[in-house]
Every structure is written in C-alpha cells, then in structure tokens.
N, C-alpha and C positions, 0 to 999 in steps of 0.2 A: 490733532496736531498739538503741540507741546508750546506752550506761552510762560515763559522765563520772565519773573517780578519780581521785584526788589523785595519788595513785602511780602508776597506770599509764595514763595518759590516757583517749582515747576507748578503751571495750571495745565489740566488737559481740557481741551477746547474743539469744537469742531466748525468748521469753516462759515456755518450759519449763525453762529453765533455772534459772528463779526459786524458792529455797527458801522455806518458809513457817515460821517459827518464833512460832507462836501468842501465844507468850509473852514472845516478846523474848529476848534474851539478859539473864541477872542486871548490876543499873544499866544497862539497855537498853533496859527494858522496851517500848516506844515502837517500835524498828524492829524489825520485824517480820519485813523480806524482804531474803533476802541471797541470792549468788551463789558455787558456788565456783570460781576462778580455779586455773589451773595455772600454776605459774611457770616463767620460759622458760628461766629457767639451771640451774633443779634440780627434778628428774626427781621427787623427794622431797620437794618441797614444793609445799606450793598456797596458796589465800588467801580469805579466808571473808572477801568485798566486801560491805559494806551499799549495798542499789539507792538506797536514799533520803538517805542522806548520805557524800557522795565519800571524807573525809578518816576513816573507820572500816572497816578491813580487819586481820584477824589472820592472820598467819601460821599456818597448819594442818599437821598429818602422821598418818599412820598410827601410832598407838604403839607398835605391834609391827615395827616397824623397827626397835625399838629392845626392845625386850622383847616376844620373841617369847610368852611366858607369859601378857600383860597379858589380864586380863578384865575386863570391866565389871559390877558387883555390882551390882544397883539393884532397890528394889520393884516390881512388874508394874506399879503406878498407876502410876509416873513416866514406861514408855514406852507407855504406851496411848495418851496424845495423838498416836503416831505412827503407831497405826492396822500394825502387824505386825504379821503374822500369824504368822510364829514370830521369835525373836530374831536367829537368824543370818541373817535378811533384813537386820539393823542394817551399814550401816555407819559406822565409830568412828574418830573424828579427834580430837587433840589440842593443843588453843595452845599456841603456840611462845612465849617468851621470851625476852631476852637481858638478862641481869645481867652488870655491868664485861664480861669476856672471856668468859661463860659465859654458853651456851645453855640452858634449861630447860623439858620440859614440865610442864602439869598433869594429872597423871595423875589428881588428884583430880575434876576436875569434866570431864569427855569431851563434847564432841559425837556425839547420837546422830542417825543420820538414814536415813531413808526414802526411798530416790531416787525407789523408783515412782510416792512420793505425792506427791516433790516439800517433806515434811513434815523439818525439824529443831528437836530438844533438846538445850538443853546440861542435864546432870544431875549430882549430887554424888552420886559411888560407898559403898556401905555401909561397905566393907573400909578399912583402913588405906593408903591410898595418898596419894603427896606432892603437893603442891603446887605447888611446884617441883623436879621430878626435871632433874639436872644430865647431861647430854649431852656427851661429850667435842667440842671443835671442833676440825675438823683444820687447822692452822692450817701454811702452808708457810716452813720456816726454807730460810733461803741460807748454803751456808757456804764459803769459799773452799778449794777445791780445792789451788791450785798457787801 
C-alpha cells in the first residue's frame, strides 16, 4: 500500500506495518495509526509517520543510545493496553526535538510498543526524568590549515 508524506513522499508500506495506538498520542487523540519509518541518512534515527495525516511525523530514537542506564518506571495498568506478556518484550523509543542549536529528548513521556501486536503507547514515567534532556550535536567545524 502507498503512504503519501509531507516529508518523505510516496512510502510503500504493507498492512502489518501499521501501528495501533488505541488512544492517540496525548493532543492526538484522534490518530490512532502510525508507522515507523527508518531514516536513510541516519542509521539512529527513525520517524513515528501518522497513516492518516501526511504532515505529522516525529522524529524517534532508542534512548539508550544515549543513556545506556534509561529505564521506563510506569504502573502495570499503563502497559496493559499493550497486551505484553512480560516487559522486556517492550520496545522504547523517544521524541526527538530540536531547540535553537540543541537537540532534545523526552525522557519523560517514552514510546512504548508492542511489535508482535503491532500495539503503541506513549506513557508518563513515574521517576524524575526530563522533559527535554539535551543531546550534544556533532556539529562539523572548518579550520584552515595552511
């Protein structure tokens, strides 16, 4: 099937591909089914595409890329809608941001998701964690030599 995006034009896509987020994403409530995309320049990032409206896609990453320590705190009811059967079935993605020069995740509210079931939740972690945690970017300087 053919998924038409603002950003990355036609996708071709197949019906299993399609995530099911029950609930919407928070102020999203409404789309429900999103895809996730691998981006073709970085190996490290991907993009969490809504099927039903072109111009809505986040940038995504593992946030143990970044902090290998990160755990997700959450009550049992919050991933139940995902239908795991144990947690470390989860896998945990984090919105990407960028503020003036500075990249940011949120470590606070994660992506939880279900590949078997094809099932995603974004969820607000128990523990103190940020909001926007700041990511260095590697940014290439020129300097003349000779």
């Amino acid at each position: 099937m053919d998924l038409y995006t603002t950003r990355f034009g036609k996708v071709e896509i197949e019906a299993d591909d399609i995530l099911l987020f029950p609930s919407g994403l928070p102020g999203m409530e409404d789309l429900s089914h999103w895809v996730l995309l691998a981006d073709a320049e970085n190996e490290a990032l991907g993009w969490l595409q809504s099927v039903s409206h072109p111009e809505k896609a986040f940038a995504v990453v593992s946030p143990r890329r970044f902090l290998t320590d990160y755990q997700v705190r959450v009550f049992r009811s919050e991933i139940e809608p995902l239908q795991l059967t144990t947690a470390h079935n989860a896998q945990v993605l984090v919105i990407v941001s960028k503020s003036d020069n500075t990249l940011t995740l949120n470590l606070k509210a994660p992506l939880l998701f279900n590949l078997d079931r094809c099932l995603g939740r974004q969820v607000v972690v128990n523990d103190d964690q940020p909001l926007q945690y700041a990511i260095a970017c590697q940014s290439t300087q020129v300097r003349k030599s000779a």
